[in-house]
CHARMM-style PDB file with segment names, atoms N, HN, CA, C and O in Angstrom:
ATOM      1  N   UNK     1       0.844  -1.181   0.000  1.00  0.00      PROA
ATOM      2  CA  UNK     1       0.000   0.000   0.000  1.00  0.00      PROA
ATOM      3  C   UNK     1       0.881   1.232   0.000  1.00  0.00      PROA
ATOM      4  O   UNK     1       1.698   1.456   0.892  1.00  0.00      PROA
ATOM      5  N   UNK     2       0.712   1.877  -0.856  1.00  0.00      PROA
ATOM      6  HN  UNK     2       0.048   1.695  -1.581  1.00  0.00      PROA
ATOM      7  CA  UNK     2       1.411   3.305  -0.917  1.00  0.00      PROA
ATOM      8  C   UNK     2       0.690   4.343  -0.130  1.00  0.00      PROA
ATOM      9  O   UNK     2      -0.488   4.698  -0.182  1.00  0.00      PROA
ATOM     10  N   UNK     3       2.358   5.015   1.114  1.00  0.00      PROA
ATOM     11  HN  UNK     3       3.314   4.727   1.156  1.00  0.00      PROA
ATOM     12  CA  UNK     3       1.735   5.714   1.780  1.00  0.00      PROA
ATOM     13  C   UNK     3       1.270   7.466   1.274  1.00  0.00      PROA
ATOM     14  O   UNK     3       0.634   8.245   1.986  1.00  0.00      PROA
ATOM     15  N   UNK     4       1.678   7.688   0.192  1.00  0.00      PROA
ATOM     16  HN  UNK     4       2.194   7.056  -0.386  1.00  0.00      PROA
ATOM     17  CA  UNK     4       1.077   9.008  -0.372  1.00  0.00      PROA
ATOM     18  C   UNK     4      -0.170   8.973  -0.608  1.00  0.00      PROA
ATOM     19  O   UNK     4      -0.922   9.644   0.098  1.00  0.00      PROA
ATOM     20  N   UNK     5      -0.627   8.252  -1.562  1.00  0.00      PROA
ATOM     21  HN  UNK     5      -0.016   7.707  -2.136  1.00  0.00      PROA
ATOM     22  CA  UNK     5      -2.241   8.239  -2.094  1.00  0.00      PROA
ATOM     23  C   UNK     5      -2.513   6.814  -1.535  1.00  0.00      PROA
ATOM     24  O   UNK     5      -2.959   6.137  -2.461  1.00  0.00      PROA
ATOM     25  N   UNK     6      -2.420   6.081  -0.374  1.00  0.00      PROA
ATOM     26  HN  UNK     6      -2.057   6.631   0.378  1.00  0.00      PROA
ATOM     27  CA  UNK     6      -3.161   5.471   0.320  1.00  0.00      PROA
ATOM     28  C   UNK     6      -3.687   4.144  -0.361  1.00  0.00      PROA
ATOM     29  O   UNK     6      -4.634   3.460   0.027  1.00  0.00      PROA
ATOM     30  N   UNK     7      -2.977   3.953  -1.318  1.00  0.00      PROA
ATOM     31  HN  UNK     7      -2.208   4.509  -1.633  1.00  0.00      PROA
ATOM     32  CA  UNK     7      -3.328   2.503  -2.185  1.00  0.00      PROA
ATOM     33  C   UNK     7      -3.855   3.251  -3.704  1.00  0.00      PROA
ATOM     34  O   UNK     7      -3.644   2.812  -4.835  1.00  0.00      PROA
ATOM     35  N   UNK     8      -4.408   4.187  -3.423  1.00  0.00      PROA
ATOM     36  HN  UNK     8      -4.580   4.544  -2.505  1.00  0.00      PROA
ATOM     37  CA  UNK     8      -5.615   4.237  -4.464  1.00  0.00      PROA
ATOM     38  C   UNK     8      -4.510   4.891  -6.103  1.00  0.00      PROA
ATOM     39  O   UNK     8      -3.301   5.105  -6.020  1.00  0.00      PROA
ATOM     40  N   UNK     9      -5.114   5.028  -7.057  1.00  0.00      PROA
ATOM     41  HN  UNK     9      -6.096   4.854  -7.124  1.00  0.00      PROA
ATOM     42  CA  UNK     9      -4.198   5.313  -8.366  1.00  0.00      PROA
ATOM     43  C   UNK     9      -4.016   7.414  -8.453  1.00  0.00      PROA
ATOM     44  O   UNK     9      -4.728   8.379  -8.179  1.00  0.00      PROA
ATOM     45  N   UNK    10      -2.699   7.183  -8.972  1.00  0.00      PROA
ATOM     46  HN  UNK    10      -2.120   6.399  -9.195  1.00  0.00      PROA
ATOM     47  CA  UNK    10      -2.619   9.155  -9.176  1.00  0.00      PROA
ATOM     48  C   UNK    10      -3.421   9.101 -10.406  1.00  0.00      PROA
ATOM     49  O   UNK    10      -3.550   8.151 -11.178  1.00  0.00      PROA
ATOM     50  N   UNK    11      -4.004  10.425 -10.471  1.00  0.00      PROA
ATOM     51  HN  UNK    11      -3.900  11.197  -9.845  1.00  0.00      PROA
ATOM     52  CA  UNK    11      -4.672  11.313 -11.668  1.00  0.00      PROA
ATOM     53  C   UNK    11      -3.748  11.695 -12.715  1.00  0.00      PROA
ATOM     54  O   UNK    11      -2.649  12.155 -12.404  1.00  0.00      PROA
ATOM     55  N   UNK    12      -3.977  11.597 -13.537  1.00  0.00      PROA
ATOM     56  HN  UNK    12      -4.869  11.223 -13.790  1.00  0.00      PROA
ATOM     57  CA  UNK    12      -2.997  11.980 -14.862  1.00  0.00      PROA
ATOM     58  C   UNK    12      -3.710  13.414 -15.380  1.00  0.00      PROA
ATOM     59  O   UNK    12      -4.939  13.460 -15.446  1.00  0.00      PROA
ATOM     60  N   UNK    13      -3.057  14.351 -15.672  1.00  0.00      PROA
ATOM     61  HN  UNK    13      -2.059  14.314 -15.618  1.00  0.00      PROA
ATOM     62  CA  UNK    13      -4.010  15.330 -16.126  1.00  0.00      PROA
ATOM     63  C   UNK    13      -4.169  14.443 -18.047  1.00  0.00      PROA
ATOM     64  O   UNK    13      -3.610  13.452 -18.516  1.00  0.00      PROA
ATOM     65  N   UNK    14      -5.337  15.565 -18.725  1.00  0.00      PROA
ATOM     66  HN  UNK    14      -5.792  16.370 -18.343  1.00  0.00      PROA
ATOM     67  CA  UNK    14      -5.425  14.885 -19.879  1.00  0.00      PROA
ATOM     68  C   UNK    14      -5.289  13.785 -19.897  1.00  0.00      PROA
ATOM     69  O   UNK    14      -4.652  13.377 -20.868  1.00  0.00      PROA
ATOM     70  N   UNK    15      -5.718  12.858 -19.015  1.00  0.00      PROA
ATOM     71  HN  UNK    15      -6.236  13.188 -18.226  1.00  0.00      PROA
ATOM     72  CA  UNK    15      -5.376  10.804 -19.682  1.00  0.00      PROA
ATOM     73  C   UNK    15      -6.606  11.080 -20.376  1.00  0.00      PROA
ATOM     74  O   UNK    15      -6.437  10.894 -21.581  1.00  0.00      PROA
ATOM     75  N   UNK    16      -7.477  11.354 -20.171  1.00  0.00      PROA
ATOM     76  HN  UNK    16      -7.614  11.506 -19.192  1.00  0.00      PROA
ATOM     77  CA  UNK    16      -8.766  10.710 -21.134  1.00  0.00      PROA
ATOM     78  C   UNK    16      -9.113  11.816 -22.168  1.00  0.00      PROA
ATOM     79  O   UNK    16     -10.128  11.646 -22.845  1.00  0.00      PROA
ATOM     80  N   UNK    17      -8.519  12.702 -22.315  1.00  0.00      PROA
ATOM     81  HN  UNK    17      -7.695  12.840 -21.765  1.00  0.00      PROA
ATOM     82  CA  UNK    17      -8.948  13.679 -23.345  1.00  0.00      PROA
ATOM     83  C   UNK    17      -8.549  12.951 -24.589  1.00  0.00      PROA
ATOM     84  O   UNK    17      -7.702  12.070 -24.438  1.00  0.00      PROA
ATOM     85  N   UNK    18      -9.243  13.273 -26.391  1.00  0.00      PROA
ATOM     86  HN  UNK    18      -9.931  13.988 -26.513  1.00  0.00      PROA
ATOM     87  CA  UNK    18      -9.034  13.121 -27.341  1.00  0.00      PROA
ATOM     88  C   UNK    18      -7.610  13.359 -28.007  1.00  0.00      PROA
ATOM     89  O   UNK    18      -7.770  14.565 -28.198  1.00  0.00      PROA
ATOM     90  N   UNK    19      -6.291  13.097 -28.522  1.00  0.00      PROA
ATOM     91  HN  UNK    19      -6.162  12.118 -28.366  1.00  0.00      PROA
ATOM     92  CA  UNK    19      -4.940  13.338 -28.313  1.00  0.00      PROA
ATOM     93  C   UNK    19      -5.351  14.249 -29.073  1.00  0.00      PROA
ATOM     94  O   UNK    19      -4.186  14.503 -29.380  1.00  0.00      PROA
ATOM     95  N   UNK    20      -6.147  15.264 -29.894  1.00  0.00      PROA
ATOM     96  HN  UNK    20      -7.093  15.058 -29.645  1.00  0.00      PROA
ATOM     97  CA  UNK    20      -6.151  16.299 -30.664  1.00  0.00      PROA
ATOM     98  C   UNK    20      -6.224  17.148 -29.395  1.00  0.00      PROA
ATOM     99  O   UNK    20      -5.417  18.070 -29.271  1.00  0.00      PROA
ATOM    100  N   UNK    21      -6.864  16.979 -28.722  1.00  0.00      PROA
ATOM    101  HN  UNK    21      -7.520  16.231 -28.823  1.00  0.00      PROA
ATOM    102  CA  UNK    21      -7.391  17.900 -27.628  1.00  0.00      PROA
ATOM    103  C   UNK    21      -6.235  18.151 -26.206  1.00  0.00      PROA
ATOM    104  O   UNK    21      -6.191  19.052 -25.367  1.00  0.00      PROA
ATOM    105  N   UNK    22      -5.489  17.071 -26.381  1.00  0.00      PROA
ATOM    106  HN  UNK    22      -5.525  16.339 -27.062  1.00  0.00      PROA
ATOM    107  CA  UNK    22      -4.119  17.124 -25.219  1.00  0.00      PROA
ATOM    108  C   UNK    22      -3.591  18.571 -25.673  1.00  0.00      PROA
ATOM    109  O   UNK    22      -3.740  19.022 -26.809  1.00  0.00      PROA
ATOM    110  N   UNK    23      -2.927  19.253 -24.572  1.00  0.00      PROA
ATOM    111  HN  UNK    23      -2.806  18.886 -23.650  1.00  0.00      PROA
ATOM    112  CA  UNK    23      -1.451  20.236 -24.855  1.00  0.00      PROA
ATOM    113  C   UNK    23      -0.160  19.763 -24.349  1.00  0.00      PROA
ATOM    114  O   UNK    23       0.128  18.862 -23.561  1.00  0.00      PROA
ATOM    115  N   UNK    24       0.478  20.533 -24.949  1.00  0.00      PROA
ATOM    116  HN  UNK    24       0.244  21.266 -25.589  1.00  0.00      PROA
ATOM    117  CA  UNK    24       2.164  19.904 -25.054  1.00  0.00      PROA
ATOM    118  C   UNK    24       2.293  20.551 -22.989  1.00  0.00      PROA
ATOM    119  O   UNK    24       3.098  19.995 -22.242  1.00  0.00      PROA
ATOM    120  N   UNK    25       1.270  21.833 -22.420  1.00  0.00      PROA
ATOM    121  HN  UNK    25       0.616  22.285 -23.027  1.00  0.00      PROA
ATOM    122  CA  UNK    25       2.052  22.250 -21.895  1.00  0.00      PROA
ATOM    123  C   UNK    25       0.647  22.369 -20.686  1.00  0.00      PROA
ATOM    124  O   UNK    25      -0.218  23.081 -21.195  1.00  0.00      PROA
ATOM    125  N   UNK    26       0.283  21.946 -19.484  1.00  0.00      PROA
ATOM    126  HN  UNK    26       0.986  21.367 -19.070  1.00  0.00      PROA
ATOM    127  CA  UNK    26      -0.884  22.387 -18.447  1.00  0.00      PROA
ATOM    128  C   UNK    26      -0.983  23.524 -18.300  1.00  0.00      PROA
ATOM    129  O   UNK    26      -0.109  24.219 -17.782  1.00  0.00      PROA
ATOM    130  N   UNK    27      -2.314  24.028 -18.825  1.00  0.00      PROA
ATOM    131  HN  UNK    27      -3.024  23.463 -19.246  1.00  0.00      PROA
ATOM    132  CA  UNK    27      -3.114  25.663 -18.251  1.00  0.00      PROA
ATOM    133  C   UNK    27      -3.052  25.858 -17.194  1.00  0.00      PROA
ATOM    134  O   UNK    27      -3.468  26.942 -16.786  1.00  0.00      PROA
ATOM    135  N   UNK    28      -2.653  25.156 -16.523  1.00  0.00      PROA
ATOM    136  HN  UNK    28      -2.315  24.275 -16.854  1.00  0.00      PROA
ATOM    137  CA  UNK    28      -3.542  25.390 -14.701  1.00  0.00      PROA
ATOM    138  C   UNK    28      -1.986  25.241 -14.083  1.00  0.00      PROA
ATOM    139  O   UNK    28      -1.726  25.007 -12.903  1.00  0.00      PROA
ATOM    140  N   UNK    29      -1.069  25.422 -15.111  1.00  0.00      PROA
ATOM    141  HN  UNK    29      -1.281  25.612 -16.070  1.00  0.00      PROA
ATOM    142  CA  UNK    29       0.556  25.562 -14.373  1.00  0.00      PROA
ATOM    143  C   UNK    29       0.394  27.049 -13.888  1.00  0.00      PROA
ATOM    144  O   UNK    29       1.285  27.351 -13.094  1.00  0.00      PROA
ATOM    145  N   UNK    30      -0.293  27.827 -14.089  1.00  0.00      PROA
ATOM    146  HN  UNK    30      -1.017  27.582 -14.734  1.00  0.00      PROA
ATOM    147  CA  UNK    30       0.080  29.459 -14.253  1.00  0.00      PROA
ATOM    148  C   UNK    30      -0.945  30.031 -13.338  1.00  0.00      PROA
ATOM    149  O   UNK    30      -1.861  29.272 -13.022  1.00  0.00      PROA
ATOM    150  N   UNK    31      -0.946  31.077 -12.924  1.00  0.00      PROA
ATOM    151  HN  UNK    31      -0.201  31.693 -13.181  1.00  0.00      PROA
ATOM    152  CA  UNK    31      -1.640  31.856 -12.300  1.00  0.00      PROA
ATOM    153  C   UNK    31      -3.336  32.131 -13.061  1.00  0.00      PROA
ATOM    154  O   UNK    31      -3.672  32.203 -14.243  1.00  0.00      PROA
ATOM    155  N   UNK    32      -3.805  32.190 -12.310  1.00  0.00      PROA
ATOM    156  HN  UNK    32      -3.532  32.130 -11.349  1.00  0.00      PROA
ATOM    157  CA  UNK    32      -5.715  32.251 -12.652  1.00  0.00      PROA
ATOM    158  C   UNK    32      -5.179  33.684 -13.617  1.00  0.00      PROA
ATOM    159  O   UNK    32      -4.039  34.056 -13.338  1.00  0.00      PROA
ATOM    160  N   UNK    33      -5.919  34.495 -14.718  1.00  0.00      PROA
ATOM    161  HN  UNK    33      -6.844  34.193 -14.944  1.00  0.00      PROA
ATOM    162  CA  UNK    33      -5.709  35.501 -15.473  1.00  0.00      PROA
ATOM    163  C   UNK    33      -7.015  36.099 -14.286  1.00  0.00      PROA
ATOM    164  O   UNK    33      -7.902  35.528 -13.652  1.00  0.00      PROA
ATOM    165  N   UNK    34      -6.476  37.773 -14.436  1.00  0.00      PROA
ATOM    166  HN  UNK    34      -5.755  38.236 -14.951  1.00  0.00      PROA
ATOM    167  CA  UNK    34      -6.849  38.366 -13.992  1.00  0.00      PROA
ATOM    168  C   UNK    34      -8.500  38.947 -14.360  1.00  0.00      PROA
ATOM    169  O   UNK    34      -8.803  39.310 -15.496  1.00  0.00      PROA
ATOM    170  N   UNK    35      -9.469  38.959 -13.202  1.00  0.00      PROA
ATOM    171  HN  UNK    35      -9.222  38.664 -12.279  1.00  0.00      PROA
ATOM    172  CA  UNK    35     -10.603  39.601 -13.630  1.00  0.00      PROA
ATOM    173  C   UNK    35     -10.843  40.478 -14.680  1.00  0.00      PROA
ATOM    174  O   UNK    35      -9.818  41.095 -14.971  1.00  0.00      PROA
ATOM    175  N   UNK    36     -11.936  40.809 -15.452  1.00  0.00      PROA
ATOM    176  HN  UNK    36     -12.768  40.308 -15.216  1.00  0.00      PROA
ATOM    177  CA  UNK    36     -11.552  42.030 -16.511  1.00  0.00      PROA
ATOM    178  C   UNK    36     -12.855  42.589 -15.751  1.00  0.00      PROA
ATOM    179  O   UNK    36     -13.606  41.840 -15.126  1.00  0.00      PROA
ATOM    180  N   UNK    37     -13.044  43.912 -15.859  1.00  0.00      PROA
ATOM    181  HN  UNK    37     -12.434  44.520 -16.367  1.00  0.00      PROA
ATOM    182  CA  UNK    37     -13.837  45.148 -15.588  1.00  0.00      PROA
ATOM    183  C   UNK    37     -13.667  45.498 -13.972  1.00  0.00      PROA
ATOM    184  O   UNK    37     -13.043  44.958 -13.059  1.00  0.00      PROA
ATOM    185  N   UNK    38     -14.516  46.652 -14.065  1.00  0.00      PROA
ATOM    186  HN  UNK    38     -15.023  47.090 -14.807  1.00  0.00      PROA
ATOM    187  CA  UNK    38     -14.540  47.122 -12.386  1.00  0.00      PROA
ATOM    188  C   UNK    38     -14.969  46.333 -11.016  1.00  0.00      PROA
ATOM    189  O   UNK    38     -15.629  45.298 -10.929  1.00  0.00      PROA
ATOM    190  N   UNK    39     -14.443  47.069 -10.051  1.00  0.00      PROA
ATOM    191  HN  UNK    39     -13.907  47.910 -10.122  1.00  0.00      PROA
ATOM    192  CA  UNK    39     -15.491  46.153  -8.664  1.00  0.00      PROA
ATOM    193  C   UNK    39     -16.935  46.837  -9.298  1.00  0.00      PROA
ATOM    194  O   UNK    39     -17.876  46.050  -9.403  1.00  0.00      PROA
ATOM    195  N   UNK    40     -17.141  48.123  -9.686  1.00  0.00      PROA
ATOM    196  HN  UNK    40     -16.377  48.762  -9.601  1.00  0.00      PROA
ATOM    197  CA  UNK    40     -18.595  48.620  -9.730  1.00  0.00      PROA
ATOM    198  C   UNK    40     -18.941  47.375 -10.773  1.00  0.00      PROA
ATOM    199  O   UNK    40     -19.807  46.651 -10.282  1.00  0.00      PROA
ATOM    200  N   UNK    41     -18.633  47.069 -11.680  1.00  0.00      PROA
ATOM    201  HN  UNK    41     -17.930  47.658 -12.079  1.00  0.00      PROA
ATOM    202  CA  UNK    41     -19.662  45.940 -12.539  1.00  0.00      PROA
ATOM    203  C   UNK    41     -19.704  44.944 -12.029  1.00  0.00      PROA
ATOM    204  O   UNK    41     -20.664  44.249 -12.362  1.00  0.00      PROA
ATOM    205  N   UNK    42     -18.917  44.462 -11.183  1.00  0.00      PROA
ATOM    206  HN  UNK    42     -18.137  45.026 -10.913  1.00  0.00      PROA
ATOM    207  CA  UNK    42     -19.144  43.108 -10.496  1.00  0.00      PROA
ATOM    208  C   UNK    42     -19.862  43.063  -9.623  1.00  0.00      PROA
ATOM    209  O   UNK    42     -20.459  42.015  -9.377  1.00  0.00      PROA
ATOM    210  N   UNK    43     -20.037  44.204  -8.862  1.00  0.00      PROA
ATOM    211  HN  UNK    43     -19.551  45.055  -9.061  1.00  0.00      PROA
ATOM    212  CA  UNK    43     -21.279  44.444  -7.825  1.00  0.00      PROA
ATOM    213  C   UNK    43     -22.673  44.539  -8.796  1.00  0.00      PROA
ATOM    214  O   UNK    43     -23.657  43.836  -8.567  1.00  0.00      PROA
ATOM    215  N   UNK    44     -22.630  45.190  -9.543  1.00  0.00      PROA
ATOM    216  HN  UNK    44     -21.831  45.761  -9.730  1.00  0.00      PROA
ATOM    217  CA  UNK    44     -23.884  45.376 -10.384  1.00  0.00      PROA
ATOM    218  C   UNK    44     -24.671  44.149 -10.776  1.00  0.00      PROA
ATOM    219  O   UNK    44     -25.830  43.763 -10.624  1.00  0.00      PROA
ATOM    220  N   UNK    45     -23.300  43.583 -11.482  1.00  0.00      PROA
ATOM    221  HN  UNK    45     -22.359  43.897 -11.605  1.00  0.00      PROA
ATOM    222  CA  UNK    45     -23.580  42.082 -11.435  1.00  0.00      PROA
ATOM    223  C   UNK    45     -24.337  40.828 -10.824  1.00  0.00      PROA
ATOM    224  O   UNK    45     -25.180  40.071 -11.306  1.00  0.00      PROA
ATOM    225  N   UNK    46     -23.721  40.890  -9.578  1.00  0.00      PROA
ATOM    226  HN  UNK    46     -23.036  41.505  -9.186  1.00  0.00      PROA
ATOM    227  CA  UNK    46     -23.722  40.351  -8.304  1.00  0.00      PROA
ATOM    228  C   UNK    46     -25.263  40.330  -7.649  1.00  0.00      PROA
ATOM    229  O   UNK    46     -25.914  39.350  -7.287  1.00  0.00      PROA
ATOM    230  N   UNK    47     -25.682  41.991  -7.616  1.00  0.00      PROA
ATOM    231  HN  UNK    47     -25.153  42.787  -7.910  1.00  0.00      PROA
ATOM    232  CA  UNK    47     -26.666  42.492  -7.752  1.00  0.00      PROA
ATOM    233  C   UNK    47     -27.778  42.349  -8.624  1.00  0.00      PROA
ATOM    234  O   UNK    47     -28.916  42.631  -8.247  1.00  0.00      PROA
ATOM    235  N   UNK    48     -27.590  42.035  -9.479  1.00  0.00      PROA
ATOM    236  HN  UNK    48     -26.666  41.805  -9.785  1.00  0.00      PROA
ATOM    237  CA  UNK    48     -28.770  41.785 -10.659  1.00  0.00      PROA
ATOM    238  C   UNK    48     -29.031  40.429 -10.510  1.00  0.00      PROA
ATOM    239  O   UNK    48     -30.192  40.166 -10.826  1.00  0.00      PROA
ATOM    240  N   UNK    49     -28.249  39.276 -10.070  1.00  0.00      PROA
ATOM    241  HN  UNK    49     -27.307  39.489  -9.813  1.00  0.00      PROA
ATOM    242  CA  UNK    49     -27.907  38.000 -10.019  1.00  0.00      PROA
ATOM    243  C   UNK    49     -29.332  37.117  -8.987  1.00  0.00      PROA
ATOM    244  O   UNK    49     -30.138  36.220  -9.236  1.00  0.00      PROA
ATOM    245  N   UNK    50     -28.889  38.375  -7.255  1.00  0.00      PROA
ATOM    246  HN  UNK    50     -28.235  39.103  -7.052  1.00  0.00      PROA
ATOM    247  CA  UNK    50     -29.427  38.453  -6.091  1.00  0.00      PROA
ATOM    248  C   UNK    50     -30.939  39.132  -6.649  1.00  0.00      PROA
ATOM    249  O   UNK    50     -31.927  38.699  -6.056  1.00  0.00      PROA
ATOM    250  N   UNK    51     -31.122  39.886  -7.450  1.00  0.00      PROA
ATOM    251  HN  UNK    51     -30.319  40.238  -7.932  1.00  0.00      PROA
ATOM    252  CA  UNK    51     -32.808  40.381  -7.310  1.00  0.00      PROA
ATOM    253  C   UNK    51     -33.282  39.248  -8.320  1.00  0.00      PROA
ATOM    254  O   UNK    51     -34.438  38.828  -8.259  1.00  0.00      PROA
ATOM    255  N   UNK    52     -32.456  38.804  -9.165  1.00  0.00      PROA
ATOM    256  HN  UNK    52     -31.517  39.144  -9.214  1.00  0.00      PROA
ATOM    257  CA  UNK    52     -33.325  37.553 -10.113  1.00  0.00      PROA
ATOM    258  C   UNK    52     -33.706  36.811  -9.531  1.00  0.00      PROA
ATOM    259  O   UNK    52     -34.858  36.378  -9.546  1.00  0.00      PROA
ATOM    260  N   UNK    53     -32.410  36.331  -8.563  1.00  0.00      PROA
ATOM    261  HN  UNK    53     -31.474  36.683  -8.551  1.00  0.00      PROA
ATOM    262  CA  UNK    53     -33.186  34.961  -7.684  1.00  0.00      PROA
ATOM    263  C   UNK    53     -34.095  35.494  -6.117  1.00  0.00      PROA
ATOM    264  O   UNK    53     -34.314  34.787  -5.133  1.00  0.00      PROA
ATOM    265  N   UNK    54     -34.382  36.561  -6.273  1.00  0.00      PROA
ATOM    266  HN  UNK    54     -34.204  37.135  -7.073  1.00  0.00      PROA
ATOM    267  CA  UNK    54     -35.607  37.024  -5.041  1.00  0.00      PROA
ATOM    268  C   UNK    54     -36.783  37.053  -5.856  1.00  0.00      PROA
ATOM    269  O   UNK    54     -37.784  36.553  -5.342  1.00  0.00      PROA
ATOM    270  N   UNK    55     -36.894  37.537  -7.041  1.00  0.00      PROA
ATOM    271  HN  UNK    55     -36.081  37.943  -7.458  1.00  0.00      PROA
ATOM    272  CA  UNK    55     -37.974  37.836  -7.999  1.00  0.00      PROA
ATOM    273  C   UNK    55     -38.615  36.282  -8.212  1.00  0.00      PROA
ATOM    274  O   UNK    55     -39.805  35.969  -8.235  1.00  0.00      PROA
ATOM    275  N   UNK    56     -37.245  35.284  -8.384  1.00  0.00      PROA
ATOM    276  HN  UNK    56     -36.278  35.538  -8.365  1.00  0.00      PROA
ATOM    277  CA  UNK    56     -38.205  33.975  -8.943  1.00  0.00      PROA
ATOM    278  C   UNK    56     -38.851  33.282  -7.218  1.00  0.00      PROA
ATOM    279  O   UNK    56     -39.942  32.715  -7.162  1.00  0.00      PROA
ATOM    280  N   UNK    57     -38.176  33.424  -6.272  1.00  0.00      PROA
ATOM    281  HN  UNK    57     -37.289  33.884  -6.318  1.00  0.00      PROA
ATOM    282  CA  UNK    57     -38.350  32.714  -5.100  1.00  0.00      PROA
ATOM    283  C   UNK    57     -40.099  33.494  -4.736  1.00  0.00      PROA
ATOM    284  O   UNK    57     -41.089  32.974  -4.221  1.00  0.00      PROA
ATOM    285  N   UNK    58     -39.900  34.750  -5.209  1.00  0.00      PROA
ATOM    286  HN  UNK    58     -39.096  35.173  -5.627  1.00  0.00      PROA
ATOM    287  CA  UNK    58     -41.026  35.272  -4.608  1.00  0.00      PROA
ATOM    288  C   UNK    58     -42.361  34.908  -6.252  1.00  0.00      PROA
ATOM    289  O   UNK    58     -43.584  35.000  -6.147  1.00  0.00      PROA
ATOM    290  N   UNK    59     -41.867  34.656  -7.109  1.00  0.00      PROA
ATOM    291  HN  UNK    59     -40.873  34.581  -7.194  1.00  0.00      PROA
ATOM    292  CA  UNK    59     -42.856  34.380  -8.203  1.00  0.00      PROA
ATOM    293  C   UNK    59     -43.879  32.707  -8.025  1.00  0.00      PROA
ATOM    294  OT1 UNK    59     -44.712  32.400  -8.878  1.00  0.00      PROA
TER     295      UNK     59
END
């Protein structure tokens, strides 16, 4: 029994993807890309999000 992962098998990234669909290189090596627009649109957002789902709870 292996004491890292406890018996069980490691994850391969891409094992089951289509080999057209593999990359030579992992996305998720790098830092998340940064938000695009303001805090004001994300609140607005956020906001419009919160009265949709009060509008349907109360519909």
């Amino acid at each position: 029994m292996d004491g890292e992962t406890g018996g069980l098998p490691r994850r391969r990234r891409q094992a089951s993807l289509a080999p057209g669909l593999r990359t030579e290189t992992e996305r998720s090596a790098g830092p998340a890309p940064a938000p695009q627009g303001s805090p004001e649109q994300a609140r607005a957002t956020m906001s419009a999000l919160q009265r949709g789902f009060i509008r349907g709870r109360n519909e």
